[in-house]
N, C-alpha and C positions, 0 to 999 in steps of 0.2 A: 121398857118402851121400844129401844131397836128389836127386839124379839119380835113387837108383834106390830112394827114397820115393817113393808113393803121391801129394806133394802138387804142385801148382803152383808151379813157380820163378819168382820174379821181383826183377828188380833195379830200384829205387826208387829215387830222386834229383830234391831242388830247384832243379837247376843249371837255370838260362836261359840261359846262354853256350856250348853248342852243342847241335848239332842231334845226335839219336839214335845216325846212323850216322857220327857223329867219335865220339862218343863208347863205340859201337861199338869202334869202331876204337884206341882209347886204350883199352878194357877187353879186348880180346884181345890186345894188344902184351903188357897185364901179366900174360898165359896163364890169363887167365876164358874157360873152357869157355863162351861165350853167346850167342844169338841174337838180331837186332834186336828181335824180338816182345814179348822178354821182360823188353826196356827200359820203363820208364814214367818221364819225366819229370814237372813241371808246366809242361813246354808240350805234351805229351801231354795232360794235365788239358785243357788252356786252350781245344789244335786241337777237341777233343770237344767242350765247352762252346759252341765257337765254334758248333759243326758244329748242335748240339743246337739251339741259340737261334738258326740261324739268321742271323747277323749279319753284316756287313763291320767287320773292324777296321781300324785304324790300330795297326800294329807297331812297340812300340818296343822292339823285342827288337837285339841283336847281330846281323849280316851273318850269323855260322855260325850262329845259331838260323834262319834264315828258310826252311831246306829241309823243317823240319818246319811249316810254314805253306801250304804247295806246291798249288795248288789254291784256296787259297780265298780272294775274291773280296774286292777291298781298295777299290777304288771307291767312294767317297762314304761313308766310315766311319761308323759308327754306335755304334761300341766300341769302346775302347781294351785293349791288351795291352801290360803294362810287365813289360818284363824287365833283367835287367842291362845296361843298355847307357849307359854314362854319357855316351857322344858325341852320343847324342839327347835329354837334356837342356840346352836353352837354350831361352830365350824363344821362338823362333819354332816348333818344336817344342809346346813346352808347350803353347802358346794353341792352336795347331792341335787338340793335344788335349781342352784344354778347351773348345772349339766344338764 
């Protein structure tokens, strides 16, 4: 019925442990009618943000988040991006971030 509404479809999610198109791919297995476009995570949020301000992060997102990162420029961070990833929490990790 929203299909053949008037309004904009979109599917919404805080997941940081994977990237768009797994996730993609895990919502058409369960026969969601969807298209990558019309995914928006908060590493969607984040990539824009990134994109907006300009900045080099330092990602401490999950391996399968990092395809949605794809492009933008990680070299001498200036900004940090935390996402679920509990393997990149330890000290050496951290300071790097807090530097």
């Amino acid at each position: 019925r929203l299909r053949r509404a008037p309004v904009t479809v979109r599917f919404v999610t805080n997941t940081t442990k994977e990237s768009k198109r797994d996730l993609l791919g895990r919502l058409t297995g369960l026969g969601f009618d969807i298209a990558e476009h019309e995914i928006f995570t908060s590493l969607t949020a984040a990539r824009n943000l990134l994109e907006q301000q300009q900045v080099r992060p330092l990602l401490l997102v999950d391996e399968k988040a990092l395809p949605d990162f794809a492009g933008i420029g990680t070299d001498n961070p200036n900004a940090v991006v935390v996402g679920l990833a509990p393997e990149h929490f330890h000290y050496e990790m951290m300071n790097r971030a807090f530097r």
